[in-house]
C-alpha atoms as an extended CHARMM CRD file, in Angstrom:
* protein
*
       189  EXT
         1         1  UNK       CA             55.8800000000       57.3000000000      103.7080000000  PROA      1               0.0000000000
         2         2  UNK       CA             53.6860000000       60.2140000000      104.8520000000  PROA      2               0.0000000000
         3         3  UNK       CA             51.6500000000       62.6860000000      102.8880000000  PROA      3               0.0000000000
         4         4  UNK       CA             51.3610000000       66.6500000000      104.3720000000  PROA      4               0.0000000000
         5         5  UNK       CA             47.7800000000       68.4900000000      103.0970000000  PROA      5               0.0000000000
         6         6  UNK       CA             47.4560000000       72.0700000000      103.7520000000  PROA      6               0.0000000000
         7         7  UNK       CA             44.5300000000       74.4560000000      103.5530000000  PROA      7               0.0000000000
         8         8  UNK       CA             44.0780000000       77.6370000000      104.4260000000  PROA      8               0.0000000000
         9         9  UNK       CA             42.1460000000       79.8160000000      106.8170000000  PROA      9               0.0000000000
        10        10  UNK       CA             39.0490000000       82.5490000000      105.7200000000  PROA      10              0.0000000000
        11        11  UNK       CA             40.3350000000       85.5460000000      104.1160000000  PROA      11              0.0000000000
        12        12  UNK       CA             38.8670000000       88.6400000000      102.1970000000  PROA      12              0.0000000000
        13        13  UNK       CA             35.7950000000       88.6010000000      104.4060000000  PROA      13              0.0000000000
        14        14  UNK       CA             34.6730000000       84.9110000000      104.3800000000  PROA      14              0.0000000000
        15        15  UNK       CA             33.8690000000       82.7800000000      106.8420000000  PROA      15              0.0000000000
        16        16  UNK       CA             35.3760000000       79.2810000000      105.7340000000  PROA      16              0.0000000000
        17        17  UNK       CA             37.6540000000       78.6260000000      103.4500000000  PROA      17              0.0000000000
        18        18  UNK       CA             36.8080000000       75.9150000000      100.8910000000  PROA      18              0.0000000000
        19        19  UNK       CA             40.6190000000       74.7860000000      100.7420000000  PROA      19              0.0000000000
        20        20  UNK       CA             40.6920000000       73.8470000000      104.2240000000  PROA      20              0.0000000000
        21        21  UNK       CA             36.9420000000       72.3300000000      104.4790000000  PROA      21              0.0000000000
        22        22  UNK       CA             38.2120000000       69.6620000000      101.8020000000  PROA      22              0.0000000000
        23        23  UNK       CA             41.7500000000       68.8750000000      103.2020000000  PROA      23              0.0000000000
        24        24  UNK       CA             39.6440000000       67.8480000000      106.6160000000  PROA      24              0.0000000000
        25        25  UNK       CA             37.0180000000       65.6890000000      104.9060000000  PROA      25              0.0000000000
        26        26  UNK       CA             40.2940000000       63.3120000000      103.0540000000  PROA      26              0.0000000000
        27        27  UNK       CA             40.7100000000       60.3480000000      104.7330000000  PROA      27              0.0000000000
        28        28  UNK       CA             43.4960000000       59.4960000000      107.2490000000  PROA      28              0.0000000000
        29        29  UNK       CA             45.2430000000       57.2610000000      105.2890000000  PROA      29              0.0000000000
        30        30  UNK       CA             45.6940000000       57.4880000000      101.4660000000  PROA      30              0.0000000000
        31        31  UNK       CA             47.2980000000       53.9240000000       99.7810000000  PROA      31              0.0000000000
        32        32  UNK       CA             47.9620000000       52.9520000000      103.1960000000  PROA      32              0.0000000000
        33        33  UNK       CA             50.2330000000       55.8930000000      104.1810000000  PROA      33              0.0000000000
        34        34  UNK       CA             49.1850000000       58.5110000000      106.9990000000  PROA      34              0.0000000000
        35        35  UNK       CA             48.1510000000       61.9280000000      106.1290000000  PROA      35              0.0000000000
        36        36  UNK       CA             49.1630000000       64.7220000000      107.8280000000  PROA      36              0.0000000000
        37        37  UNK       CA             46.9390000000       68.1650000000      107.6570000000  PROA      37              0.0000000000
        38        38  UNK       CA             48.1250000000       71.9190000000      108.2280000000  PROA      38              0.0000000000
        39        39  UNK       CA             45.7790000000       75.1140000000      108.4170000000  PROA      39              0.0000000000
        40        40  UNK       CA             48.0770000000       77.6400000000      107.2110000000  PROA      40              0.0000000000
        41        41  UNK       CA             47.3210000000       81.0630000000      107.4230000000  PROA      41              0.0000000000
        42        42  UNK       CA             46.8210000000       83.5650000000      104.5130000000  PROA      42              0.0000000000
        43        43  UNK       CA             49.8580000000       85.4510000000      105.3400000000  PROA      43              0.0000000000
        44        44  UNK       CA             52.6000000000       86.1730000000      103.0380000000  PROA      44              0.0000000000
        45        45  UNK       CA             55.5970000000       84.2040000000      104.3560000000  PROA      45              0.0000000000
        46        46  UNK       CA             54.3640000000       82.9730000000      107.6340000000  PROA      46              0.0000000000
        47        47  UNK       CA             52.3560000000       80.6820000000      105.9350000000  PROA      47              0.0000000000
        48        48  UNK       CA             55.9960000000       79.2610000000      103.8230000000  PROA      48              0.0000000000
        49        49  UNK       CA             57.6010000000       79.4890000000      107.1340000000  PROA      49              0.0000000000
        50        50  UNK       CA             54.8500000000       77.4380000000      108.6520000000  PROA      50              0.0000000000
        51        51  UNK       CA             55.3900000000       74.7740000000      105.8770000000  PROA      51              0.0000000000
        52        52  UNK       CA             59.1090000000       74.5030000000      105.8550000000  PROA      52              0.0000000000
        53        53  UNK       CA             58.6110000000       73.7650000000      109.8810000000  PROA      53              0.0000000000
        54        54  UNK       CA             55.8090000000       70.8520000000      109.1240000000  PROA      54              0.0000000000
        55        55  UNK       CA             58.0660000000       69.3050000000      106.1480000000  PROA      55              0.0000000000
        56        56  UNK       CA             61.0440000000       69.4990000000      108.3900000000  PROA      56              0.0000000000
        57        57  UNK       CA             59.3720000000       68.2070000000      111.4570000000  PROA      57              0.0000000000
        58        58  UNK       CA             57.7520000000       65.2060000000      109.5820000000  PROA      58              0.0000000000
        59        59  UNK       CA             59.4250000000       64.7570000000      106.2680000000  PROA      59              0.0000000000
        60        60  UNK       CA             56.4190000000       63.9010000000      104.1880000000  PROA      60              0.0000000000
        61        61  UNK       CA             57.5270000000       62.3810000000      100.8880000000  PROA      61              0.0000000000
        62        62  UNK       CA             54.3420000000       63.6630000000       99.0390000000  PROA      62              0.0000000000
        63        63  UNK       CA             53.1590000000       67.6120000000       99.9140000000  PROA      63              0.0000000000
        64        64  UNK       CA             49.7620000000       68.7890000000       98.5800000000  PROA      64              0.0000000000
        65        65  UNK       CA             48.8070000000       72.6430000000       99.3630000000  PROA      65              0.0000000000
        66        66  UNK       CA             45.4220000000       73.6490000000       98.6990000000  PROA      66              0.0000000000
        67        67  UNK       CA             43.7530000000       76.9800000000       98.2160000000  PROA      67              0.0000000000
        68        68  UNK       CA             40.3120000000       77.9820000000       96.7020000000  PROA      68              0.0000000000
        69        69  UNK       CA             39.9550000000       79.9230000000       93.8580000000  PROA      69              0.0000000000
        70        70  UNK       CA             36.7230000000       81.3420000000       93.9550000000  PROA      70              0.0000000000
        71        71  UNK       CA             36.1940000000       81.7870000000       90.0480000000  PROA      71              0.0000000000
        72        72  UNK       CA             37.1280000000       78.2480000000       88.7450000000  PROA      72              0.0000000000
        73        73  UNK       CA             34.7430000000       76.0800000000       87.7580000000  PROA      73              0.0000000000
        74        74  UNK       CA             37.0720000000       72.9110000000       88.0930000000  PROA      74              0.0000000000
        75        75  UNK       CA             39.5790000000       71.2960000000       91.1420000000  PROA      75              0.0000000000
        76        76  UNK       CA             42.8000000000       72.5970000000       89.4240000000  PROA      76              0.0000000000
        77        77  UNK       CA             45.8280000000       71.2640000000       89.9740000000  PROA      77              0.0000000000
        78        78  UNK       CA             49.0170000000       73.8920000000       89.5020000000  PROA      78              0.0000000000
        79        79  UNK       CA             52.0610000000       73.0340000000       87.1640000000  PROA      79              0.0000000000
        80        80  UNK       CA             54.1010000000       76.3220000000       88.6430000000  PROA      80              0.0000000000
        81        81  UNK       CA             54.6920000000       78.1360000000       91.1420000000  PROA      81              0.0000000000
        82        82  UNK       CA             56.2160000000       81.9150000000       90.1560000000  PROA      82              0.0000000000
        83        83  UNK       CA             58.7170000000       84.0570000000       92.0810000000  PROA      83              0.0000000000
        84        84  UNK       CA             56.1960000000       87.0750000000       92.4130000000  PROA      84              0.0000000000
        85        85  UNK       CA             53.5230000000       88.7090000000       94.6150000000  PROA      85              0.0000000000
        86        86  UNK       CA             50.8740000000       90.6530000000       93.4100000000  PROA      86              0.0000000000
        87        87  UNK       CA             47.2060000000       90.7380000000       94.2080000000  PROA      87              0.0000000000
        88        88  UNK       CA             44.2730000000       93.5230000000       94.2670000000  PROA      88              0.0000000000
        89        89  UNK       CA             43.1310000000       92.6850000000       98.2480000000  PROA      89              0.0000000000
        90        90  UNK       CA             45.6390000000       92.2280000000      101.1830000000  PROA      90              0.0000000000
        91        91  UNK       CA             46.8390000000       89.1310000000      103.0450000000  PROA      91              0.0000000000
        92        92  UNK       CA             45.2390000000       88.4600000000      106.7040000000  PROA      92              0.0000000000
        93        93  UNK       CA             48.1360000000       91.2550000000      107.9510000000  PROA      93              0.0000000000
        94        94  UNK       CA             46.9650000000       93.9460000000      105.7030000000  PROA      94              0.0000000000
        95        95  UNK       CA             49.7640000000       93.4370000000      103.6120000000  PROA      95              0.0000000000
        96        96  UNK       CA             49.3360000000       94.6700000000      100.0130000000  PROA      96              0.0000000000
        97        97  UNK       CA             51.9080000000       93.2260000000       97.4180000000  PROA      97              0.0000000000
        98        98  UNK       CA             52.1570000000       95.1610000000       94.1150000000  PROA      98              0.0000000000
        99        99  UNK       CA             54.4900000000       92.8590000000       92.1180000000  PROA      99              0.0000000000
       100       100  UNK       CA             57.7700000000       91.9390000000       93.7580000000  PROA      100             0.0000000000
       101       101  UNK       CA             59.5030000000       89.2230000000       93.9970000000  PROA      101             0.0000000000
       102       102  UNK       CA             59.3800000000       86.1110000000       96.4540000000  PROA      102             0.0000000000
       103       103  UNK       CA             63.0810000000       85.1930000000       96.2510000000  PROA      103             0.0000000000
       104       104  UNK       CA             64.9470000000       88.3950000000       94.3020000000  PROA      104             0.0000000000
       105       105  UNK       CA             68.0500000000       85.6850000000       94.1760000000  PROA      105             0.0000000000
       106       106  UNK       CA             65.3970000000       82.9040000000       92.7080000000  PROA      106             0.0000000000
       107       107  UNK       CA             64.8970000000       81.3370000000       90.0180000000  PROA      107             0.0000000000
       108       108  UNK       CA             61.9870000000       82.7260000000       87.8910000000  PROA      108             0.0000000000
       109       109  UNK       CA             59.8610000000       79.9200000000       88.8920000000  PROA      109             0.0000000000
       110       110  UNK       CA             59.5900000000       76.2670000000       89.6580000000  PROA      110             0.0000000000
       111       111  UNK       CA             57.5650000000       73.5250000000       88.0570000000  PROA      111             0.0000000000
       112       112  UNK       CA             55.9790000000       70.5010000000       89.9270000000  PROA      112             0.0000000000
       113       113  UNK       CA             57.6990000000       67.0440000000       89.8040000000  PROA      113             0.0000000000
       114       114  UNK       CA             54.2650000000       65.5360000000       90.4910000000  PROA      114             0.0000000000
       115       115  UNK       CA             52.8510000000       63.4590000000       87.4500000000  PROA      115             0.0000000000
       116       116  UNK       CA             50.1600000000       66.2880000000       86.9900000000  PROA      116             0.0000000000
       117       117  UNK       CA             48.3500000000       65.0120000000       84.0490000000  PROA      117             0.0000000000
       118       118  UNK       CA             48.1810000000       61.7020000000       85.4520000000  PROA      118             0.0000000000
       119       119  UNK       CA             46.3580000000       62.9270000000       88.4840000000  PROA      119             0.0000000000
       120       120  UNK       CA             44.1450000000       65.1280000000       86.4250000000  PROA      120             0.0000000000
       121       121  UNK       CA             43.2160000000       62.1250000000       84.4380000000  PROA      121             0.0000000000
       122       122  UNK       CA             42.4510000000       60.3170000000       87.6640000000  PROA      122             0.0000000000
       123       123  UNK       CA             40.2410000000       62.9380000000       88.6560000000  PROA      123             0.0000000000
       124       124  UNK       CA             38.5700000000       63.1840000000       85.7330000000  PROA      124             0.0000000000
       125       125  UNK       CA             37.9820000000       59.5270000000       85.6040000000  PROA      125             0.0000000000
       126       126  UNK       CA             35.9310000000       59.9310000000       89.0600000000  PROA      126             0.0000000000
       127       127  UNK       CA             33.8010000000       62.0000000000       86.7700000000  PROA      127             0.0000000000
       128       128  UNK       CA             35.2330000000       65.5470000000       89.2370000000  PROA      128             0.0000000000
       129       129  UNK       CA             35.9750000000       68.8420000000       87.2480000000  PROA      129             0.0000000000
       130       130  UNK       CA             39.6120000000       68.7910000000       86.9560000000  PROA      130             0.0000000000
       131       131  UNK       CA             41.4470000000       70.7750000000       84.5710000000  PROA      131             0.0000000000
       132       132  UNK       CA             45.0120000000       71.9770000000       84.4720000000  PROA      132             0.0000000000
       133       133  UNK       CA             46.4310000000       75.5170000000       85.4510000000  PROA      133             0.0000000000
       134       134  UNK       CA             49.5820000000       76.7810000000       84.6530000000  PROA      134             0.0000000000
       135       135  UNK       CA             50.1030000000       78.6800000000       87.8290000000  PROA      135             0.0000000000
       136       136  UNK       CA             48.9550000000       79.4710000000       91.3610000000  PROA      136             0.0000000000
       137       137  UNK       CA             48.8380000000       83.4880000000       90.5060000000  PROA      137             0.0000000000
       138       138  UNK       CA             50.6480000000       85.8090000000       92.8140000000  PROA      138             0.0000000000
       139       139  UNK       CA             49.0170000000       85.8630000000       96.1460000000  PROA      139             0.0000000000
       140       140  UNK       CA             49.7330000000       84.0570000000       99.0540000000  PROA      140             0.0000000000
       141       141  UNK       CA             48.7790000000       80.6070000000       97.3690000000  PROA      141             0.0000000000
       142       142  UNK       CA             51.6390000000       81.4450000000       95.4620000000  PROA      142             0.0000000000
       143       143  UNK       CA             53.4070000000       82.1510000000       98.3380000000  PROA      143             0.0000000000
       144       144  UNK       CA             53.3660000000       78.7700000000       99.7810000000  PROA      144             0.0000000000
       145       145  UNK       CA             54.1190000000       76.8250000000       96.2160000000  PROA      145             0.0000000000
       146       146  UNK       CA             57.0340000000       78.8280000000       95.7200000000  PROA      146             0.0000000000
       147       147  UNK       CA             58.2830000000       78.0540000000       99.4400000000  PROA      147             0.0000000000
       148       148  UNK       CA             57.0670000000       74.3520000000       98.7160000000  PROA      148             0.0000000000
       149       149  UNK       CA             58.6910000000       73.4420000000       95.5210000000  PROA      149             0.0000000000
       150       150  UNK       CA             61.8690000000       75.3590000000       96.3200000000  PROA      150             0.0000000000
       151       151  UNK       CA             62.9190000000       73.2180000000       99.3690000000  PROA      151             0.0000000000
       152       152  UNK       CA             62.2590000000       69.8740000000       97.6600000000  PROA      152             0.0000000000
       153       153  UNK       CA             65.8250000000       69.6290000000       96.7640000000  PROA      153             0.0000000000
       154       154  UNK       CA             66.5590000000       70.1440000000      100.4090000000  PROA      154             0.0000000000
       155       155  UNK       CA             63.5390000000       68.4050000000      102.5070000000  PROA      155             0.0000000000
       156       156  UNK       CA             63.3890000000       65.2110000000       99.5190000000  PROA      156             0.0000000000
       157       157  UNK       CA             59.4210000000       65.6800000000       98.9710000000  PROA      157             0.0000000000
       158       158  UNK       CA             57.4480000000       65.7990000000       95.7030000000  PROA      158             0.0000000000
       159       159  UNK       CA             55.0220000000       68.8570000000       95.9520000000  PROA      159             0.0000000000
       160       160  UNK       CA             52.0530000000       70.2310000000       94.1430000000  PROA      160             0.0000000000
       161       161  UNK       CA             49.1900000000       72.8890000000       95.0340000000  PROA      161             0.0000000000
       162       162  UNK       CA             45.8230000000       72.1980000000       93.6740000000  PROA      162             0.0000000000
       163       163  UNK       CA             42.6750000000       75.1440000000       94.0530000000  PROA      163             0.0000000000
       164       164  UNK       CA             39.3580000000       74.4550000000       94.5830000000  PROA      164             0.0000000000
       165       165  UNK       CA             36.6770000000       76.2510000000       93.3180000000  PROA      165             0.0000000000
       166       166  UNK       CA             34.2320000000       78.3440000000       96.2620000000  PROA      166             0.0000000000
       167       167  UNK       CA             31.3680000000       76.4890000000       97.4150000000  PROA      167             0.0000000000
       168       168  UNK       CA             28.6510000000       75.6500000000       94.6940000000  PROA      168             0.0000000000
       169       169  UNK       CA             30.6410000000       74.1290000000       92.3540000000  PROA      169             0.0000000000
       170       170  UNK       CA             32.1480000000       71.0870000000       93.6250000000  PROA      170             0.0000000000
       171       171  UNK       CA             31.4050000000       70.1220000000       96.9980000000  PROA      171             0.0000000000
       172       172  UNK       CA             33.7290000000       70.1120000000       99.8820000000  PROA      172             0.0000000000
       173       173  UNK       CA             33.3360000000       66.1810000000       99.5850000000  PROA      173             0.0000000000
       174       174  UNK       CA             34.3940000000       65.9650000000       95.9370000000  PROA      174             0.0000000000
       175       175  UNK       CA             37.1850000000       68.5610000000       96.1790000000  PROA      175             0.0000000000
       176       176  UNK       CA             38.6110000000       66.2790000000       98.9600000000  PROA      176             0.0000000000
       177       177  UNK       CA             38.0720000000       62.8900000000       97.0320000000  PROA      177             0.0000000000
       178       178  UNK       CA             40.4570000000       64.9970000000       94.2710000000  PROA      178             0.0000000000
       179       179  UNK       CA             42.5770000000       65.7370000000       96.4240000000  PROA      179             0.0000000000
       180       180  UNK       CA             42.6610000000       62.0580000000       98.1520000000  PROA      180             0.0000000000
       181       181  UNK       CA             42.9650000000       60.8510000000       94.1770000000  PROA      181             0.0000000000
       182       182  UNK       CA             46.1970000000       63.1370000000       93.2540000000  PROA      182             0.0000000000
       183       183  UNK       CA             47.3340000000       61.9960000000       96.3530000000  PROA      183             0.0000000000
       184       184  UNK       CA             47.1130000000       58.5940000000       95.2660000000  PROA      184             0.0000000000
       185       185  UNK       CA             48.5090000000       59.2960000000       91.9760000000  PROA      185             0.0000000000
       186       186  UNK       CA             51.8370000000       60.7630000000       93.4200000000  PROA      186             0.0000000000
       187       187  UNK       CA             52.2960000000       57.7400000000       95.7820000000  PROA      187             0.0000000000
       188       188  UNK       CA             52.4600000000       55.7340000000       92.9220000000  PROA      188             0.0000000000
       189       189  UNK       CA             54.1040000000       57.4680000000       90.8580000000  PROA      189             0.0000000000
């Protein structure tokens, strides 16, 4: 078994991106499987094209996208993904999506198969500010869930996408030890 992390590269004027600063600091090995990392850029659809190639090339059995979320208090951990783009500021392209769909065949959305409250629990436990969201919004975050939960059927992976909150909240070492911990969680699962 394998595990694929993504992060994401600076976007909106920043010069790091929390997402990605955690994904590098989990460990190589989570429950004795390898871990596999992917900087994915904040583009809508390249970045779900980029995906689909990784989970093709190495058929990960547990996927875990991450994106920050500068607002958010808490690591949060994403129980759907929704077939719709929308944001105020524009991808890395310039691209500006006011509310249109991902898929227009799609389904309205997809939920994670992941055992989401378990992993919440387990980050909790570690005494890191976890709390559940209900979705990963409409930009490209979105993007990649969407992409990511839609070709589990096809690829055979388990998939969730948890934000982090921007820097000051929860350090880039505790965001990663949540991430390593709902990792965990989904192995055993």
């Amino acid at each position: 078994m394998s595990i694929l992390l993504t992060g994401f590269e600076p976007f909106d004027g920043a010069g790091v991106n929390p997402s990605w600063e955690a994904v590098c600091r989990v460990p190589d090995r989570i429950a004795g499987h390898e871990v596999h990392r992917l900087l994915l850029p904040v583009v809508y659809g390249e970045a779900a094209g980029l995906l689909r190639e990784a989970i093709e090339r190495l058929r990960p059995e547990i996927v875990i996208c991450c994106g920050v979320a500068g607002d958010r208090k808490a690591v949060t951990p994403e129980l759907a993904a929704i077939n719709y783009r929308c944001a105020r500021i524009p991808d890395n392209a310039g691209r500006v999506c006011r509310g249109e769909p991902i898929d227009p065949d799609g389904p309205a959305a997809f939920m994670t198969r992941l055992p989401i409250h378990a992993m919440i629990d387990a980050v909790q436990t570690a005494e890191i500010p976890c709390a559940l969201s209900l979705s990963a919004g409409a930009y490209v975050c979105n993007d990649v869930y969407f992409a990511l939960l839609s070709a589990e059927e096809e690829y055979g992976h388990r998939g969730l996408f948890v934000h982090v909150p921007g820097a000051g909240t929860v350090s880039s070492e505790e965001a990663a030890r949540a991430i390593a911990l709902c990792a965990e969680t989904a192995v055993n699962s």
